[in-house]
BADO-105585 format. One record per residue (C-alpha): y, z, x; residue in one letter; residue number from 0. Coordinates in steps of 0.001 Angstrom, whole numbers, plus 524288, in hexadecimal, padded with zeros to 5 digits. Example, Ala and Ser with C-alpha at 12.3 -4.5 7.8 and 13.67 -1.06 7.14 Angstrom:
REM residues 2
(node (7EE6C 81E78 8300C) 'A' 0) (node (7FBDC 81BE4 83566) 'S' 1) 
***
This chain:
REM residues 245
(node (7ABB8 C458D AF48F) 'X' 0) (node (7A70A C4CDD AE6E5) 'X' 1) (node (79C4B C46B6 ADE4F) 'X' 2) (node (7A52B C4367 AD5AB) 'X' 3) (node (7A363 C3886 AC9E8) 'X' 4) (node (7A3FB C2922 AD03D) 'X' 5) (node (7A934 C2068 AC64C) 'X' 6) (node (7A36F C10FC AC7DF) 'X' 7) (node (7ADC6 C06FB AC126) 'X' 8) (node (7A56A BFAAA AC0A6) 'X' 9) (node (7991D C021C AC03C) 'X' 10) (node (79273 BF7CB ABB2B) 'X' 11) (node (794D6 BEDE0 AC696) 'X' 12) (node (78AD0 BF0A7 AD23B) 'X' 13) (node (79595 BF567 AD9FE) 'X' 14) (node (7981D C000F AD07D) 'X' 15) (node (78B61 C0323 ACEBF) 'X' 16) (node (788BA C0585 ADD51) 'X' 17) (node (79612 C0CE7 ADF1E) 'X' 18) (node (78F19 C1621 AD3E3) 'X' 19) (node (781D4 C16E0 AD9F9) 'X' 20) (node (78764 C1B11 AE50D) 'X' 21) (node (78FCB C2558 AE2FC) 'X' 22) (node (78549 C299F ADA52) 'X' 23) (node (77BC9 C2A44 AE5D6) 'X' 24) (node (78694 C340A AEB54) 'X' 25) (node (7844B C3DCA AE0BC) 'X' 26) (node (7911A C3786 AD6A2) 'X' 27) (node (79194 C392A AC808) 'X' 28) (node (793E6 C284C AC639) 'X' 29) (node (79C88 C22E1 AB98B) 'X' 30) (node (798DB C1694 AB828) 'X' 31) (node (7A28C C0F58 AB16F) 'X' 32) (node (7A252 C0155 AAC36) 'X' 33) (node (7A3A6 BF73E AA047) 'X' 34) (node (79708 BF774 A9884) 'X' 35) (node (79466 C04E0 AA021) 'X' 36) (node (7878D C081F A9838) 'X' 37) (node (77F93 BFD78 A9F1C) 'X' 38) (node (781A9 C045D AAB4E) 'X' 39) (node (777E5 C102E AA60E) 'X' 40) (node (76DA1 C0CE3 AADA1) 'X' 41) (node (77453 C0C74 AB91E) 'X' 42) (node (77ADC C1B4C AB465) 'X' 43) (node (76BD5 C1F76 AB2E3) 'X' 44) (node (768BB C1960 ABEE0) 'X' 45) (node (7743F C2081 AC6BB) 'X' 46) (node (772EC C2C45 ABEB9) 'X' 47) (node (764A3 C2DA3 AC250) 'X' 48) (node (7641D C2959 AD09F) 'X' 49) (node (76E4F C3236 AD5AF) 'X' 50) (node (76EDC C3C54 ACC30) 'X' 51) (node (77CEA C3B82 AC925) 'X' 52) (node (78387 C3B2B ABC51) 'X' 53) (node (787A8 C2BB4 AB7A0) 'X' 54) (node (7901B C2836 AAC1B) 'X' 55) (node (793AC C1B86 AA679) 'X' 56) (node (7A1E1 C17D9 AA1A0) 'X' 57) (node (7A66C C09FF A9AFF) 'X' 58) (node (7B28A C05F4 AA382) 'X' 59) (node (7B821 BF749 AA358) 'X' 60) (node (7C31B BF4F6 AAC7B) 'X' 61) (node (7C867 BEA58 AA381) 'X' 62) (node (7CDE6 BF55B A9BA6) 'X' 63) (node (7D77D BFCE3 AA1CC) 'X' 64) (node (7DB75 C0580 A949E) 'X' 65) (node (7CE90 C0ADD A93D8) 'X' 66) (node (7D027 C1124 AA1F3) 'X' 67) (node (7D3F6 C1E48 AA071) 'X' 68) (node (7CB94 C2061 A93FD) 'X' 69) (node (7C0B7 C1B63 A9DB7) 'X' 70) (node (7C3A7 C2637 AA97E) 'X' 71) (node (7C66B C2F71 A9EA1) 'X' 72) (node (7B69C C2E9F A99B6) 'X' 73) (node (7B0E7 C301C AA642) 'X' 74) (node (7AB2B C3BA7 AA77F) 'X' 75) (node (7B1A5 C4110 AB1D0) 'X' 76) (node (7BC58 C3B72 ABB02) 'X' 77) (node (7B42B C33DC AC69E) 'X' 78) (node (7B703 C3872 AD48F) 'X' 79) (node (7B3DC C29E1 AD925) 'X' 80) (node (7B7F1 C1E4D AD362) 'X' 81) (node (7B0D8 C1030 AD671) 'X' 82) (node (7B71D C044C AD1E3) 'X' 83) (node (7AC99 BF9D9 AD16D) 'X' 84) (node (7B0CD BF0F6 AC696) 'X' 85) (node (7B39A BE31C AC92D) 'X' 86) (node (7B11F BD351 AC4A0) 'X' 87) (node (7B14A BC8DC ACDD7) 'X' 88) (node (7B3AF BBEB5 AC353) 'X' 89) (node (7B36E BB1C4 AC6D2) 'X' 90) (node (7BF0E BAA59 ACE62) 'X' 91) (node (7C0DC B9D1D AC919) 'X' 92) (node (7BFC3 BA4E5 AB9CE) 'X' 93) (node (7CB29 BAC85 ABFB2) 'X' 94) (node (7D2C8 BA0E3 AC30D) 'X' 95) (node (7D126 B9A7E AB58D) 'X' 96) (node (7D021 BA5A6 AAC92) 'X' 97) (node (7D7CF BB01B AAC74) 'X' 98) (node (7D08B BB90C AA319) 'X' 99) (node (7C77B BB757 AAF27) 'X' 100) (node (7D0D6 BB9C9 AB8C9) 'X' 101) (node (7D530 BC5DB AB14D) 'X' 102) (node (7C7D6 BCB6E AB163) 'X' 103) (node (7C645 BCC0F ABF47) 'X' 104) (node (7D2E4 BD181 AC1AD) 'X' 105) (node (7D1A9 BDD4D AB668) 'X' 106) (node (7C3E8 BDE8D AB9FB) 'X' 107) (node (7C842 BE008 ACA06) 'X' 108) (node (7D5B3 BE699 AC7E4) 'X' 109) (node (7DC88 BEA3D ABDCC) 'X' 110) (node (7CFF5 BF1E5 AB77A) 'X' 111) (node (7CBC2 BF8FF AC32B) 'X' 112) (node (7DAFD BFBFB AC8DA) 'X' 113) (node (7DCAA C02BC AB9A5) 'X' 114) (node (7D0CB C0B0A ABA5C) 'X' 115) (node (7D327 C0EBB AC98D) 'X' 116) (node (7DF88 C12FD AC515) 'X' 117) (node (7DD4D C1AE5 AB964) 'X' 118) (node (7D20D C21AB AC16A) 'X' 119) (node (7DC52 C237A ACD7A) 'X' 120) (node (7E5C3 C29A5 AC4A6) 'X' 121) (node (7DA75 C344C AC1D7) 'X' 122) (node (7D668 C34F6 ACE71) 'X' 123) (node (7E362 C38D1 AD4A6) 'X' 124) (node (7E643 C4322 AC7F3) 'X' 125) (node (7D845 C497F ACDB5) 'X' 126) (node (7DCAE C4855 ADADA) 'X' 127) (node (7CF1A C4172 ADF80) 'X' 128) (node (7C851 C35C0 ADE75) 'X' 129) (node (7C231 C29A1 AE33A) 'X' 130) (node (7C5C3 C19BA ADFF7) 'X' 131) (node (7BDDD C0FFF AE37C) 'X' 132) (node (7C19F C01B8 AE161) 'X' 133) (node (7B8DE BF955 AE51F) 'X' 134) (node (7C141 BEBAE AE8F6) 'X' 135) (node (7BE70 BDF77 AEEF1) 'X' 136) (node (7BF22 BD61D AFA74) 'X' 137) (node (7C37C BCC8E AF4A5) 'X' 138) (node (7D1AB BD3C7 AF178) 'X' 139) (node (7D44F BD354 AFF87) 'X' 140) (node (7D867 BC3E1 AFEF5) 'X' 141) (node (7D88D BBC8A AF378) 'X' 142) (node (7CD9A BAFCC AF46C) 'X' 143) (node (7CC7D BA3CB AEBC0) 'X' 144) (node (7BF29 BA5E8 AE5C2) 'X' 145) (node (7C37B BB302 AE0B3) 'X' 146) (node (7D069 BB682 AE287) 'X' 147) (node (7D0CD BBC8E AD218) 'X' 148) (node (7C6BC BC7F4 AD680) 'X' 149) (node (7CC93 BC98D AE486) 'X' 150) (node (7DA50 BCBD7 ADF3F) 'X' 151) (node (7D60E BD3AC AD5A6) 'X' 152) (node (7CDBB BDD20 AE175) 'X' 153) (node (7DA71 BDAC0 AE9FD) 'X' 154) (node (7E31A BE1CC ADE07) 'X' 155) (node (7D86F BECB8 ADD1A) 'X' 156) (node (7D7E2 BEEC2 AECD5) 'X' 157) (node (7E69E BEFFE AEC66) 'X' 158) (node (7E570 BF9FF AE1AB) 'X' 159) (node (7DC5F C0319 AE8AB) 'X' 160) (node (7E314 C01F5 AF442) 'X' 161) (node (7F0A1 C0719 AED2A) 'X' 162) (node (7E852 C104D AE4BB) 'X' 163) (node (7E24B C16F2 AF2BC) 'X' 164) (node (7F070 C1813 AF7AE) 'X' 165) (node (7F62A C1E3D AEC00) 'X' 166) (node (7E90E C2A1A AE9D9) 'X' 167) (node (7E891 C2AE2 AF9B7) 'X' 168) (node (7EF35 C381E AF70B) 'X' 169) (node (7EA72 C3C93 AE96E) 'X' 170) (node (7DB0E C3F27 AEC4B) 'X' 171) (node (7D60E C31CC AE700) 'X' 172) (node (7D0ED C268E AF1B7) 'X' 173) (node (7D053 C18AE AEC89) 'X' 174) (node (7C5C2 C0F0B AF456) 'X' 175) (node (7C706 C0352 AF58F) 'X' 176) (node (7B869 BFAF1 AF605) 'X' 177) (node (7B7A8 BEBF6 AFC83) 'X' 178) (node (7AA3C BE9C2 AF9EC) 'X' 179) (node (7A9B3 BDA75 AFF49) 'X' 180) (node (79E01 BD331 AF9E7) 'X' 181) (node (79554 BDBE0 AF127) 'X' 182) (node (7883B BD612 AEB25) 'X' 183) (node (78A0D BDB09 ADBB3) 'X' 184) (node (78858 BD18A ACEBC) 'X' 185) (node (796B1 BCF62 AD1E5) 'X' 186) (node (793F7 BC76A ADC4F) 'X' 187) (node (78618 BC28E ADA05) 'X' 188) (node (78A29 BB5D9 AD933) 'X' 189) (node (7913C BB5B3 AE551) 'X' 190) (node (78B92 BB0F7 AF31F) 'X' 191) (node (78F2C BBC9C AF9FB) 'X' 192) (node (78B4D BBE7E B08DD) 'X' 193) (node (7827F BC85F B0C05) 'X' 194) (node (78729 BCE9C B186A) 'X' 195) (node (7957F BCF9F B0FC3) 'X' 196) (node (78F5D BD5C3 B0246) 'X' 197) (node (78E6D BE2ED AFE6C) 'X' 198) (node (7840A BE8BA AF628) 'X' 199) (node (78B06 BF26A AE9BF) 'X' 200) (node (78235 BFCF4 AF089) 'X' 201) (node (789AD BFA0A AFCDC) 'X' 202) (node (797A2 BFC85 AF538) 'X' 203) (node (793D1 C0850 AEFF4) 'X' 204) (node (7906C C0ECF AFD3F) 'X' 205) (node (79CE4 C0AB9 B0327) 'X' 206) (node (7A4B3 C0F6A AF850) 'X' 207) (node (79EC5 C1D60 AF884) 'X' 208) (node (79FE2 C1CE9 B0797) 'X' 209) (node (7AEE1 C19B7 B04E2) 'X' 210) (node (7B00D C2532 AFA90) 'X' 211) (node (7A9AA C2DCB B05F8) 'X' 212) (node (7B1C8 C2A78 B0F94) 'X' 213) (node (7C0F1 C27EF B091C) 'X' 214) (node (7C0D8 C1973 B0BE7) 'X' 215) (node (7CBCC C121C B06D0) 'X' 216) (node (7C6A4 C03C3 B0691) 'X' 217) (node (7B7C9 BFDD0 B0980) 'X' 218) (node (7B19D BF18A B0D39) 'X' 219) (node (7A492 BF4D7 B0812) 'X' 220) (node (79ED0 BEACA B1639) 'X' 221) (node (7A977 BEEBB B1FD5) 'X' 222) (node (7A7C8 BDE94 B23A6) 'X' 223) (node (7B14C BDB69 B16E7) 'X' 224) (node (7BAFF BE30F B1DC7) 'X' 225) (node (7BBE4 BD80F B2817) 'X' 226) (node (7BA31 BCCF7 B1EA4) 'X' 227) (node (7C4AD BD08C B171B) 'X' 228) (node (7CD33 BD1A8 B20EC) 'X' 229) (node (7CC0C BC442 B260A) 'X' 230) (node (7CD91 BBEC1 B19C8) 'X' 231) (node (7D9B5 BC5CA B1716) 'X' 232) (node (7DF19 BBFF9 B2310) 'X' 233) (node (7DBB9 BB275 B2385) 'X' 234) (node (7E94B BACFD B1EBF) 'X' 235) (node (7EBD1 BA810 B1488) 'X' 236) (node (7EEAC B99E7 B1890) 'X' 237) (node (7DF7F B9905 B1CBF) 'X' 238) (node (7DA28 BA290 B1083) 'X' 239) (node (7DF2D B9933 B067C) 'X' 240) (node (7D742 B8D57 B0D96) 'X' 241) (node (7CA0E B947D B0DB2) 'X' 242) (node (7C04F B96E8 B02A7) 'X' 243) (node (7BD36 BA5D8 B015C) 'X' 244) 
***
């Protein structure tokens, strides 16, 4: 694979910010791309410095889709990789009594990062070359009460990368697909995660360059989600709907 530019959607989260130090560590011009983008200039020096690669910083919000292709169009250069690390947990029971909430988390898990996957997989198949990574969730793989708002909104993003993969199989553009399972960020701080089942961001990042490497079409960042997901998408439904997940 060339040393082409990595673009980081979400940069700011500690996913994105891994994703970037990463690729950077691989010799990768990074474009680090996020709302309020100038307080990520330490971490641009930071990058820039430790792995002597170029780093720019570029204002993106997903909740505006009209601003898209003015966005790609000021980068400096079309990225050869794309990583799609934006997303917002929100909280469930807001979700079930507000719908501004509700909305949020759906935009913020959907409908912001399907539009800017798609304007960039427009480009990428006019080059003839490219990389997509979308990184998903878990919880789309069965919808649970305590957060069934976020998971449907993953579940509608995993479907979309999956359809995106089949239709640039044959145009020079991959699409990967990321299940990270639990990951310990500020997203989840508050959580009481398990520690043999959480990820560190550092973690993610190494899996997703490993998938880049090697053509993978969808990860479990801990190969163990694999088989946890799998029985819970078979327990039927009769017996899910009684249990508290």
């Amino acid at each position: 694979m060339s040393k082409g530019p990595v673009l980081i959607l979400g940069a700011r989260s500690d996913i994105g910010l891994a994703v970037a130090k990463n690729f950077a560590s691989l010799g990768h011009p990074i474009q680090l791309a996020a709302r309020e983008a100038q307080k990520l200039a330490p971490d641009r020096d930071d990058i820039s410095t430790r792995y002597n690669v170029e780093v720019t910083l570029h204002e993106f919000d997903a909740l505006h889709p009209d601003r898209f292709a003015g966005f790609l169009d000021s980068l400096p250069e079309l990225p050869e990789v794309a990583a799609c690390a934006i997303g917002y947990m929100g909280e469930q029971e807001d979700s079930e009594s507000n719908l501004t909430a509700a909305s949020l988390v759906m935009r913020s898990n959907y409908e912001g990062p399907v539009g800017i996957l798609s304007e960039l997989a427009n480009r990428f198949e006019d080059r003839g070359s490219g990389v997509i990574i979308g990184i998903s969730s878990v919880a789309g793989q069965r919808g649970r009460a305590t957060n069934y708002f976020y998971g449907s909104a993953k579940a509608g993003f995993t479907a979309f990368l999956s359809g995106l993969r089949n239709r640039l199989a044959k145009k020079g553009v991959h699409v990967i697909t990321v299940l990270p399972g639990f990951v310990a960020t500020r997203m989840t701080e508050n959580l009481d995660l398990p520690k043999k089942l959480t990820a560190q961001p550092a973690e993610v990042a190494e899996k997703i360059a490993l998938a880049v490497k090697k053509s993978r079409n969808v990860i479990y960042v801990r190969s163990i989600w694999f088989l946890i997901m799998t029985i819970i998408c078979n327990i039927p439904e009769s017996i899910f709907k009684k249990m508290k997940l």
